[in-house]
C-alpha positions as CSV (number, residue, x, y, z in Angstrom):
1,X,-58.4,-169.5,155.2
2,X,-59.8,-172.5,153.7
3,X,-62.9,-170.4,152.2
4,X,-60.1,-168.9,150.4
5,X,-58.5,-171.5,149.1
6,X,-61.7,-173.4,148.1
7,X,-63.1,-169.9,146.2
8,X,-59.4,-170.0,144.7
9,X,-60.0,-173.9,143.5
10,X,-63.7,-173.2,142.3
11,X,-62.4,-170.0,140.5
12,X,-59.5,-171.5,138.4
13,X,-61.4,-174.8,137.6
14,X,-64.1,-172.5,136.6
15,X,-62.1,-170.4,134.2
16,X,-59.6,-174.0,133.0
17,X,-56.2,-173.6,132.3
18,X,-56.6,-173.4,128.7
19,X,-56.9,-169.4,128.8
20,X,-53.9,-169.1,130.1
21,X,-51.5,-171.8,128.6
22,X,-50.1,-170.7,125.2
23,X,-49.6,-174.0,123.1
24,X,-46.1,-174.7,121.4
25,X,-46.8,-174.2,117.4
26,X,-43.4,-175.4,116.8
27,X,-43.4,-177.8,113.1
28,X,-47.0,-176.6,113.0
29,X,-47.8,-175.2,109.3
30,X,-51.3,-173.9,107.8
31,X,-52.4,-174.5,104.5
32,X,-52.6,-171.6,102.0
33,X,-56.4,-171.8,100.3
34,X,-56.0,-168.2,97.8
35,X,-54.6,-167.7,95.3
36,X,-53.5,-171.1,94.1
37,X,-50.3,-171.5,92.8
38,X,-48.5,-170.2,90.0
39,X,-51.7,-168.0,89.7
40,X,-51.5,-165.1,86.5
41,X,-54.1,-162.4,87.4
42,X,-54.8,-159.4,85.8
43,X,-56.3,-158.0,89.1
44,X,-54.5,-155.2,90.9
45,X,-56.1,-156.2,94.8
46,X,-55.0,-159.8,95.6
47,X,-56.8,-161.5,98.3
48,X,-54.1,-163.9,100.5
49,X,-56.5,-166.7,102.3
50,X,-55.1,-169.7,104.5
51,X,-56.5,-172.0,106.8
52,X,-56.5,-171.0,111.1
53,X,-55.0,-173.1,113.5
54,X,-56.8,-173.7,117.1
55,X,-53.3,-172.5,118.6
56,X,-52.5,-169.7,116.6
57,X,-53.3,-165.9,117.9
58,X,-52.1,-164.2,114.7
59,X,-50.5,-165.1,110.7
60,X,-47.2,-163.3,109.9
61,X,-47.8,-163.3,106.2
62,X,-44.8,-162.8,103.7
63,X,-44.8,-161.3,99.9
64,X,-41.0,-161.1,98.1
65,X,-40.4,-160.2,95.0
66,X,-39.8,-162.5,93.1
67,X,-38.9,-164.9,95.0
68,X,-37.6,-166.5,98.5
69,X,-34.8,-167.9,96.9
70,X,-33.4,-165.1,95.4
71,X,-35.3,-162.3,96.8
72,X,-34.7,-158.9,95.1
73,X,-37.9,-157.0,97.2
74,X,-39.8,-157.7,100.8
75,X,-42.9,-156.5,99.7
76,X,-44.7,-157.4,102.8
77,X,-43.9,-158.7,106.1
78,X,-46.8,-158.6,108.5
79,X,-48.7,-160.0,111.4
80,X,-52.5,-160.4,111.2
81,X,-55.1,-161.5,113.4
82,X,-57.2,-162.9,110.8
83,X,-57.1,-165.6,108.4
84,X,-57.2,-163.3,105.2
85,X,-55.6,-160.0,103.7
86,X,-55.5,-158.2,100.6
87,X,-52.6,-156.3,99.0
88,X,-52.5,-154.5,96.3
89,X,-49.5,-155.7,94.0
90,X,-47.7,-153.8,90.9
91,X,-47.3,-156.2,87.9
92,X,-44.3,-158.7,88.5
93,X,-43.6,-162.0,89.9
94,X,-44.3,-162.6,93.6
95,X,-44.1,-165.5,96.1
96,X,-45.7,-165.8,99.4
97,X,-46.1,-167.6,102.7
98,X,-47.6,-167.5,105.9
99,X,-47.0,-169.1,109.5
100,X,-49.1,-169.3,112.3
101,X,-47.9,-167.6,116.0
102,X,-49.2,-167.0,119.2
103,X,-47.2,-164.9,122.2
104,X,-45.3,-168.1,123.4
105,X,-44.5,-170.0,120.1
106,X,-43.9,-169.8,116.0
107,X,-44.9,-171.9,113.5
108,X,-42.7,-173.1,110.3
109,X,-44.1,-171.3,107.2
110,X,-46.1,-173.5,104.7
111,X,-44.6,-173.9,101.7
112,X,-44.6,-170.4,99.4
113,X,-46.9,-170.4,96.3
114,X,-45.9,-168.4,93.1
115,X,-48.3,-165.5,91.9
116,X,-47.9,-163.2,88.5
117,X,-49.7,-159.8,88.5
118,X,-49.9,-158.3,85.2
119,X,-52.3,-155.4,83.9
């Protein structure tokens, strides 16, 4: 019985308890890096960059049109495991966000940047 316990010990302090703990994001916010804001493109394809967090397993990353505040379209609402994605977007005004999650825990979105698509 105590070889079992003592493989048991070795085995967990081997492995650490950081793969299993999922750490609160709560308040935690990433910082958007592309496009900057109040950005007027002619390009079709947008590419949405923002910084990762350590905690963070995946980005739910928002796009309304045109705005959060008086939002007349949810353009996108999506989770992704990676810190970029690109969307292609019709001409109009758009604002968007992103927040960083894990299974245990949601982050506050950053604060949403204004983009204008026109071709």
């Amino acid at each position: 019985m105590k070889k079992i316990g003592f493989f048991l010990f070795t085995l967990f302090s081997l492995v650490g308890c950081s793969d299993f703990i999922e750490y609160p994001l709560e308040n935690k916010m990433v910082s958007l890096l592309s496009p900057k804001d109040n950005l007027l493109t002619n390009d079709s394809v947008v590419t949405f960059w923002w910084e990762t967090h350590q905690d963070a397993n995946f980005y739910r990353i928002q796009i309304i049109n045109p705005n959060f505040k008086d939002p007349e379209k949810l353009i996108m609402d999506s989770i992704v495991v990676k810190d970029k994605v690109e969307f292609k977007l019709k001409s109009g005004k758009y604002q968007w966000r992103v927040r960083p999650e894990n299974d245990g825990s949601q982050g506050a979105f950053s604060s949403p940047r204004n983009l204008e698509v026109s071709y």
